[in-house]
C-alpha positions in Angstrom: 0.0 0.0 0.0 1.9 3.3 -0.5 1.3 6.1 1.4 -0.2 9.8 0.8 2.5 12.1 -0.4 0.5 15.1 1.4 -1.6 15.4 3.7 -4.7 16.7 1.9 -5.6 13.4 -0.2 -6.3 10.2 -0.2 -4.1 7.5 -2.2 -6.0 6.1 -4.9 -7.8 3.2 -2.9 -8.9 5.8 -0.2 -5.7 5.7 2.4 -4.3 8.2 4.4 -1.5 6.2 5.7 -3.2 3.4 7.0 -6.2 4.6 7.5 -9.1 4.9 4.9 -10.6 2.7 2.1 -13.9 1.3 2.1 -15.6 -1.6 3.8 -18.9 -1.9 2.3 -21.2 -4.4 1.5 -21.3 -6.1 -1.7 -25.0 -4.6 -1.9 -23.2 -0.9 -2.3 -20.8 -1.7 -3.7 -21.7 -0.4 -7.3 -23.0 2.9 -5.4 -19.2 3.3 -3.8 -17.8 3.1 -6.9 -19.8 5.3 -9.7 -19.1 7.7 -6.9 -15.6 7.1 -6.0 -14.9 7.0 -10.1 -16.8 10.2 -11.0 -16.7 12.5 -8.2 -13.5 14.6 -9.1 -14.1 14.7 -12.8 -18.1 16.2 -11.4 -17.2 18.8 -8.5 -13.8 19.7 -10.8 -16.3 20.5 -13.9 -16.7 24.5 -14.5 -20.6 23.8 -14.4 -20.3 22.5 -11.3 -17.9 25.2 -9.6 -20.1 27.4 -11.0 -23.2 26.8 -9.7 -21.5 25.5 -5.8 -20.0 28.4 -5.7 -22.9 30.9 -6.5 -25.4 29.3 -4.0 -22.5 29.2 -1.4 -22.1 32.6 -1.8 -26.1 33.9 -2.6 -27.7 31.2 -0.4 -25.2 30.0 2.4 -24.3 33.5 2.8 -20.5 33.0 2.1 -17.5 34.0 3.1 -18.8 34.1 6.3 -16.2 36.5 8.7 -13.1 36.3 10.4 -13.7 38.5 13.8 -10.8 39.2 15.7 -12.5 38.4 19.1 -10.8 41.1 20.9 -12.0 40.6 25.0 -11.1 36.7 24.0 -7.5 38.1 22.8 -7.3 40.0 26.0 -7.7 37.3 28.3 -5.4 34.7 27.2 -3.1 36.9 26.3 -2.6 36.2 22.2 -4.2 37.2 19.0 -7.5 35.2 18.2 -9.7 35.4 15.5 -13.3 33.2 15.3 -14.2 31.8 12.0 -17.6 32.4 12.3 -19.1 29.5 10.5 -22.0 29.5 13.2 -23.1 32.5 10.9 -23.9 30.9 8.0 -27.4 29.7 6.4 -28.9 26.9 8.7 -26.2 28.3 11.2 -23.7 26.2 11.0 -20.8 24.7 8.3 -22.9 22.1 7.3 -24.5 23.4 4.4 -21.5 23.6 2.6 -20.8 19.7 2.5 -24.8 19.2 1.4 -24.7 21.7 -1.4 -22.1 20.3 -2.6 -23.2 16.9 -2.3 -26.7 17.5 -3.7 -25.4 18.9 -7.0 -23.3 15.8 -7.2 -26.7 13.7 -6.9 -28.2 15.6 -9.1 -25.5 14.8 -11.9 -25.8 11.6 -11.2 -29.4 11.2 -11.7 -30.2 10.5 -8.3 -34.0 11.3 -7.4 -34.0 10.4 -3.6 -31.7 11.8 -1.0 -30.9 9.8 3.0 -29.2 11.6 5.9 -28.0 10.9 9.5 -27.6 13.2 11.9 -26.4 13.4 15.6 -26.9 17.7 16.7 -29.3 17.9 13.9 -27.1 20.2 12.1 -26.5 18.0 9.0 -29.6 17.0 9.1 -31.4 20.8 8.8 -28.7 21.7 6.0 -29.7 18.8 3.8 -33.1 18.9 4.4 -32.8 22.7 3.4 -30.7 21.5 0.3 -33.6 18.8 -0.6 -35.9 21.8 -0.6 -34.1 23.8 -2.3 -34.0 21.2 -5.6 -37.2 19.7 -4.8 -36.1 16.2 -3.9 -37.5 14.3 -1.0 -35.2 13.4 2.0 -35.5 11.1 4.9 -33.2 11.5 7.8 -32.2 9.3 10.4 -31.3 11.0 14.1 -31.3 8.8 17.3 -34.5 8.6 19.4 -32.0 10.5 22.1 -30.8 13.0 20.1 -34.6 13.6 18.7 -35.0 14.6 22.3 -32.3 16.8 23.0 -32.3 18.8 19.8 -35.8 19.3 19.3 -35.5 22.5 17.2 -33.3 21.2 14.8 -36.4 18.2 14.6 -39.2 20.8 13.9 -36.9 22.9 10.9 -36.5 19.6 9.5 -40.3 18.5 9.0 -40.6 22.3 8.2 -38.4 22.2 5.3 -40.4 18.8 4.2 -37.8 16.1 5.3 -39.1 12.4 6.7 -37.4 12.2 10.3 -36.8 8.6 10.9 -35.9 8.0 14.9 -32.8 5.2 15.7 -34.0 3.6 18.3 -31.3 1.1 19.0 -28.1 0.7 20.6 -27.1 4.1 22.3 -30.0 5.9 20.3 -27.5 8.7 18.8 -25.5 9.3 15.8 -23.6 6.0 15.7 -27.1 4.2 15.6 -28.9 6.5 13.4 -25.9 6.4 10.7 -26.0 2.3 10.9 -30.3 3.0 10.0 -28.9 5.3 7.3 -26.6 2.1 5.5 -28.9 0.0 5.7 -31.8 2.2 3.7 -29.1 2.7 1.2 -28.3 -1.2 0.8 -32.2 -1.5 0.3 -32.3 1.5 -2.2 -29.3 1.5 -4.0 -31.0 2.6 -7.6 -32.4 5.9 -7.3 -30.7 7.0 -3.9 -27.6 9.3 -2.8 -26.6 9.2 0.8 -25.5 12.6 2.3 -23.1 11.8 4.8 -22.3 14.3 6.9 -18.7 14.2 8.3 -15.1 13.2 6.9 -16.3 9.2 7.7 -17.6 6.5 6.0 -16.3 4.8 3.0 -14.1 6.1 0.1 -14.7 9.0 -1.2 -16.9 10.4 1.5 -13.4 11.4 3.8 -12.3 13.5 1.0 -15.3 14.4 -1.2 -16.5 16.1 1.9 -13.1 17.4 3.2 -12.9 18.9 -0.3 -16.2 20.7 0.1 -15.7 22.0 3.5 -11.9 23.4 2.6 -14.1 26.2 1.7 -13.4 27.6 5.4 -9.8 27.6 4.9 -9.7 28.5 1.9 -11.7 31.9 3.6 -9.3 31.8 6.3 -5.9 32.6 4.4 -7.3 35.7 2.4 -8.8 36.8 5.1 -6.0 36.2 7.6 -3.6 38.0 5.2 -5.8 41.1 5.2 -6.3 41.3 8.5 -2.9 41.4 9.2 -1.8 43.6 6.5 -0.2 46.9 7.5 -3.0 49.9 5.1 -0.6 51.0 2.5 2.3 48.6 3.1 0.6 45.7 2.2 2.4 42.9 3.9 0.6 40.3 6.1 0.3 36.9 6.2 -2.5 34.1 5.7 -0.5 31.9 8.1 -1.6 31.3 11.8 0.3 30.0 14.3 -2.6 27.5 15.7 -6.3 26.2 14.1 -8.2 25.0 16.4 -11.3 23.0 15.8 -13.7 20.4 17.6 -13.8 16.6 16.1 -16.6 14.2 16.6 -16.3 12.5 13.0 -14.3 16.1 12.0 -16.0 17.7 9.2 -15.2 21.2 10.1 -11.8 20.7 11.3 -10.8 19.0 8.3 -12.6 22.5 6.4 -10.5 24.7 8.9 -7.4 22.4 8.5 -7.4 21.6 4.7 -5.4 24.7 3.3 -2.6 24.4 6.0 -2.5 20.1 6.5 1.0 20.8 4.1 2.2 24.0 5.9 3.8 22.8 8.7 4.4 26.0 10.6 0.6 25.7 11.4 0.0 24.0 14.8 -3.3 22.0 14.3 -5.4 21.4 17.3 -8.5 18.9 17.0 -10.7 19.0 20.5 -12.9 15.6 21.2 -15.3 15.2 23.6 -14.5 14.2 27.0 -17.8 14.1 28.5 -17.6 13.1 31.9 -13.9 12.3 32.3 -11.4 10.2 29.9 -11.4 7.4 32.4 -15.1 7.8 33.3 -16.9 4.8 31.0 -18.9 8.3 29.7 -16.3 10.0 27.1 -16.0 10.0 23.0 -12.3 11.0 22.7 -11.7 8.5 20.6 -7.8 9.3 19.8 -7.4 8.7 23.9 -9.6 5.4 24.1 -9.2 3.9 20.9 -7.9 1.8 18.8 -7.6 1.1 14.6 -10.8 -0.8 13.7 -13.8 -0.9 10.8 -16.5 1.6 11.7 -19.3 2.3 9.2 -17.3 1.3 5.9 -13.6 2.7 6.5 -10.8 2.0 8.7 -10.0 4.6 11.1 -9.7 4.9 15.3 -13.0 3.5 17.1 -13.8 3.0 20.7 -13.7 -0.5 21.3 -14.3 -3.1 23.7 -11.0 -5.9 23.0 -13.1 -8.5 21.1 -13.7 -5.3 19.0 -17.2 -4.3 19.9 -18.3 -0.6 19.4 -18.0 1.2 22.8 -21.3 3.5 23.0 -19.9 6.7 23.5 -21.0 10.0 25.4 -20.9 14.0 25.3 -23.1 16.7 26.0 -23.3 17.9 22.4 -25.0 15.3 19.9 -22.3 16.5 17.2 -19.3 14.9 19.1 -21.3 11.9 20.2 -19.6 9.4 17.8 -17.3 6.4 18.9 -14.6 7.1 16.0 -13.1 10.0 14.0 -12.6 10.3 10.0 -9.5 8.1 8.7 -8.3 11.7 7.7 -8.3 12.6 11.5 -6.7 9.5 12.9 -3.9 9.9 10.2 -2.9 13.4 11.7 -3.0 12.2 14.9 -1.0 9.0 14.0 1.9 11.3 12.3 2.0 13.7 14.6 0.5 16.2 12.4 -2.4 17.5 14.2 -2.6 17.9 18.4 -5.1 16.5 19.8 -6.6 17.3 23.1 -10.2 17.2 25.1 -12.6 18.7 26.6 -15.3 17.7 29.4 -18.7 18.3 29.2 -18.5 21.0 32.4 -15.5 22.6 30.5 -16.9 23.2 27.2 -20.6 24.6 28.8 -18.1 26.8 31.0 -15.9 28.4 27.2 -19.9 28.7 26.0 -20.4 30.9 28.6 -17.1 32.9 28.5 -18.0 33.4 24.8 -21.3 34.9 25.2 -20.3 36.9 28.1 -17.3 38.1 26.5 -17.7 38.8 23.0 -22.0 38.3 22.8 -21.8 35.2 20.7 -23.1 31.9 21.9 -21.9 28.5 20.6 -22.7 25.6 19.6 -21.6 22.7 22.2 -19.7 21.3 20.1 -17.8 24.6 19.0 -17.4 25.0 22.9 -15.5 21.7 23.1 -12.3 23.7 20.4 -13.0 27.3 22.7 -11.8 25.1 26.0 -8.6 24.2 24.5 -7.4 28.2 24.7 -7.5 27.5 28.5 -5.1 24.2 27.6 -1.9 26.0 25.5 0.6 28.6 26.5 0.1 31.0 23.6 2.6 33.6 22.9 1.8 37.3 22.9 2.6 37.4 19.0 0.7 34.2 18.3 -2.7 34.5 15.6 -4.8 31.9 16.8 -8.0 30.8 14.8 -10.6 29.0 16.3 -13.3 27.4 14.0 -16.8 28.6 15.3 -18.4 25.6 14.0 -21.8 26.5 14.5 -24.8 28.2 16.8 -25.7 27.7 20.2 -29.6 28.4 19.7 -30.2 24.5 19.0 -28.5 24.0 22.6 -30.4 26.6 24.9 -32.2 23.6 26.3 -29.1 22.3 27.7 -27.3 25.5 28.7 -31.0 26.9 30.7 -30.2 23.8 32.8 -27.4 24.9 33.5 -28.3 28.5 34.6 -31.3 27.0 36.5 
């Protein structure tokens, strides 16, 4: 097997290093691989560019900003900047993955559209794309996550999607994802399945790192003009640290993509810690895990030692997954990327900071990457980027528990 020569794609059977490929059923087998032989030649296409980069720009509401979070800056001492993904159309970086992935459907004649979703996040943003062309979607979401992100539910059966609840095993992403492959065995014909992270067989890992690179793309123009001297020019679109959340790791692979080959660039990936790493309740995978198959690639999963799935835990539904992308688990097996945690009291405590500091309130699972400031010894000439994944209105249930 050889290996990636960077760190931004795949090898040609779907590797990065030793993680990757696909591990699919022979039923999906044909679906795997009129994707994995026509995606570049599609989203590379002018027609295609074309029309993904209008609607992210008209609809999604792109570039979204880089805001130099100044009270933020101030108390630890550095430079930081937010990318402020939670500002874009169904409020957070999802959308770019399913516009992206519903213009590929669409030039490949597919006329029915399947989802999971854990935060309901993914699940709004391709039920809003699935409006948007007229194409009915049916969504998977575990019967606990149903519960806990009810608002995301009721947009979703607003916007005309099908919400199917998981109701086995842990009854969360990992669950509603397995309901998700197993529609798509039983409809293979006229169906596309939008997954919605950097997981799942090749070329999911880099068809939607490829979309979401949007972010970093943003991130280096707009770095370099904010740190341009007016009339001297100058500047520079490299930061010394990117720091993002990872559940599967869709949006850090986006904030990452543009800077996986500069190695100057510290990357920091945040997972989940929920209740402690050595508390039975956790989904840092990269901590607790080991290599293994989960839903059709090879990557790091949570595992008991005769190799069955540990159900995982954490406060935000986003993060609740018991593995990370083969991308993700290649950065952290080089050495590339750093990877640290956060627990579910630490990232509810950096929402509040945020809201009370610079009047913007997070997602959970953009709270998770906001901890890790508290976790490095920045220097005062440091320009740290944090990847505000998404918005905290979807969580105001959990964080009025909190101030009750």
């Amino acid at each position: 097997m050889t290996t990636t020569k960077t760190y931004t794609s795949p090898n040609a059977q779907g590797y990065y290093g030793q993680f990757g490929g696909a591990y699919i059923p022979e039923m999906l087998h044909r679906n795997v691989e009129e994707l994995r032989t026509k995606y570049i030649d599609i989203i590379n296409s002018p027609s295609f560019q074309k029309e993904f980069r209008e609607l992210l720009k008209d609809y999604a509401g792109r570039p979204t900003p880089l805001y130099h979070a100044k009270r933020l800056s101030e108390k630890h001492g550095t430079t930081i900047y937010l990318k402020r993904e939670d500002l874009c159309h169904t409020g957070a970086h999802k959308i770019n993955n399913t516009i992206g992935q519903i213009l590929l459907a669409e030039r490949l004649g597919k006329k029915r559209i399947i989802a999971e979703t854990g935060a309901g996040q993914h699940g709004v943003a391709t039920a809003t794309v699935c409006a948007l062309k007229g194409v009915p979607c049916i969504v998977y979401m575990g019967e606990k996550d149903i519960e806990r992100q009810a608002p995301n539910v009721a947009r979703m059966k607003m916007l005309g999607a099908t919400v199917i609840p998981a109701t086995s095993g842990s009854k969360t992403l990992k669950d509603a994802t397995n309901e998700a492959i197993r529609d798509w065995i039983n409809n293979p014909n006229d169906t596309h399945y939008i997954i919605g992270s950097v997981v799942g067989p090749h070329p999911y890992p880099d068809m939607v790192a490829r979309f979401q690179s949007v972010i970093s793309e943003e991130i280096k123009w707009q770095l370099k003009e904010k740190t341009s001297i007016p009339g001297t020019g100058g500047g520079s679109e490299l930061p010394t640290h990117v720091i993002a959340c990872v559940g599967g790791g869709s949006n850090a692979a986006g904030a990452f993509y543009h800077y996986l080959d500069e190695l100057s660039v510290q990357l920091i990936a945040v997972e989940a810690a929920g209740h402690g790493i050595n508390s039975g309740m956790s989904a840092a995978t990269v901590q607790l895990g080991k290599a293994g198959i989960l839903h059709g690639s090879k990557s790091l999963v949570m595992q008991t030692e005769d190799g069955q799935v540990v159900e995982p835990h954490s406060i935000s539904a986003g993060l609740d997954y018991p593995g990370i992308g083969p991308l993700h688990a290649f950065l952290f097996d080089s050495g590339r990327a750093k990877f640290l945690y956060a627990t579910d009291d630490e990232s509810l405590q950096a929402a509040f900071e945020l809201a009370k500091l610079e009047g913007i309130i997070p997602a959970l699972e953009s709270a998770h990457a906001l901890h890790a400031l508290n976790k490095i010894n920045f220097k005062k000439n440091d320009v740290v980027v944090v990847c505000l994944s998404g918005r905290g209105d979807k969580d105001l249930a959990t964080y009025m528990k909190t101030m009750a």
